[in-house]
N, C-alpha and C positions, 0 to 999 in steps of 0.2 A: 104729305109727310114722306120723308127721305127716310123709310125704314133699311135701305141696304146703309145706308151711311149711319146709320145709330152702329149698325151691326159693324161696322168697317173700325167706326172710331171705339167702339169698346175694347174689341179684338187685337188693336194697336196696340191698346193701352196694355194688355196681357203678354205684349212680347218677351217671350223668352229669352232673361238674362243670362239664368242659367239653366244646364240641363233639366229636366223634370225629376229624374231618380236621385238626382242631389237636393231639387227644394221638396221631395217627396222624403229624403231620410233625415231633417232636419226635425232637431227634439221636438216633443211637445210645449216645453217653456221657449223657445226661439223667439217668439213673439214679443213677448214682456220684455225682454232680453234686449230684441234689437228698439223696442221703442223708449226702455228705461236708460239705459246704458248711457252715462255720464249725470242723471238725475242724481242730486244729493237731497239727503235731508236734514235741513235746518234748524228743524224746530219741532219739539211731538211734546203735546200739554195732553190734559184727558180733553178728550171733543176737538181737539186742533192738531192740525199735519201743513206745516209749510217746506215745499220743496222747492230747490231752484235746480236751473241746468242754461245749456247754452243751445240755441237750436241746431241741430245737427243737420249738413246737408242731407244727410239719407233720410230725413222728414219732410222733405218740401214736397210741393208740389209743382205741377206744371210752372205756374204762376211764380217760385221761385221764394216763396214762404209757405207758414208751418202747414202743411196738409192737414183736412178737415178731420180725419178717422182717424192721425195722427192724434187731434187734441182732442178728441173724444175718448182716442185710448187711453191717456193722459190720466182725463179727468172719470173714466171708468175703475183705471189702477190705484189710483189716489185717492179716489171717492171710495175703494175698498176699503184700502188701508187705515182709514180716517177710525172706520165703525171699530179697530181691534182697539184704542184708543180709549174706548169707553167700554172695552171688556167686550164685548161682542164676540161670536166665536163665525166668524162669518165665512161661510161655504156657498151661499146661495147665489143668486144673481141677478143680475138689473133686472127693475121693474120696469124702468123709464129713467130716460134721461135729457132734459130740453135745456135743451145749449143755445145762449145768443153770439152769434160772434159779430164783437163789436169792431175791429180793426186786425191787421196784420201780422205776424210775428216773420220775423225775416233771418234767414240765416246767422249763427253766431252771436245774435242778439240774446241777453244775459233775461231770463224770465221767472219767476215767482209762480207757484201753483200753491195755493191755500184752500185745504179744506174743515170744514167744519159741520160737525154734528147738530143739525137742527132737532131729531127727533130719535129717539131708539125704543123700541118698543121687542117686543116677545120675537116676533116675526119679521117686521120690517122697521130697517132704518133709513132717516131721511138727510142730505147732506147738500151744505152749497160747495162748488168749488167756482173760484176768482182765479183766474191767470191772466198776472198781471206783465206788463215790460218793467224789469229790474231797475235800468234808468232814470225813468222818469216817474213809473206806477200804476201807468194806462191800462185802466182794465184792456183787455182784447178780445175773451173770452167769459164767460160766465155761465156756470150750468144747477142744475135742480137733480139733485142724483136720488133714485128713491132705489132701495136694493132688499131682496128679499134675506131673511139672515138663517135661516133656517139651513137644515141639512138637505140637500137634493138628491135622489136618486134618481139611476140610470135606468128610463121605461126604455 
């Protein structure tokens, strides 16, 4: 095993774009921000949240489609927003979340995020989300979102 070259290509990967005391004083919301920003929402029933957007180059990956952590944030922020849908007051946070990805999303290509409320209970709610391609309807993604709903505090 090539442990300097694990270590070489992560480190690569962490090159600094920008200064550190610039991505160090960048808000606490920045995140949601830069991975929601041009996400609209289509459609909000109780128990249903369908979103679309376009893929933005600042989501790809090496590969030149959507990054994985990309559609995982996706379907973590969507998969929130679903539970407020059926009243839920929801502050807590993921229990789990098992994502299949079935095929690619590639830059500019027009995509669909549907979620819906499988389960809501006291503590935990359960949610599917489907991200589909706009075009044609291809699933790509598909995930099992279980999320705790409760209030958390800071140990």
């Amino acid at each position: 095993m090539d442990f300097p070259a694990v270590k070489r290509s992560l480190e690569a990967a962490a090159v600094e774009i920008l200064p550190t005391p610039m991505l160090d004083s960048l808000p606490s919301k920045f995140y949601n921000a830069f991975i929601l920003h041009g996400l609209s929402v289509d459609l909000i029933e109780s128990g249903r949240l369908l979103c679309s957007m376009a893929i933005p180059p600042r989501l790809l990956n090496t590969g030149k489609f959507l990054h994985g952590g990309a559609t995982i944030s996706l379907i973590d922020i969507v998969g929130s927003a679903v539970f407020y849908t059926v009243g839920a007051r929801t502050t807590g946070s993921p229990l789990e979340i098992s994502t299949s990805f079935l095929d690619s999303a590639f830059v500019h290509e027009e995509i669909e995020i549907e979620a819906k409320v499988l389960r809501i209970g006291k503590a935990i709610g359960v949610a599917n989300i489907d991200l589909r391609k706009k075009k044609n309807g291809k699933l790509f993604a598909q995930a099992r979102y279980t999320k705790y709903l409760g209030v958390t505090s800071n140990i």
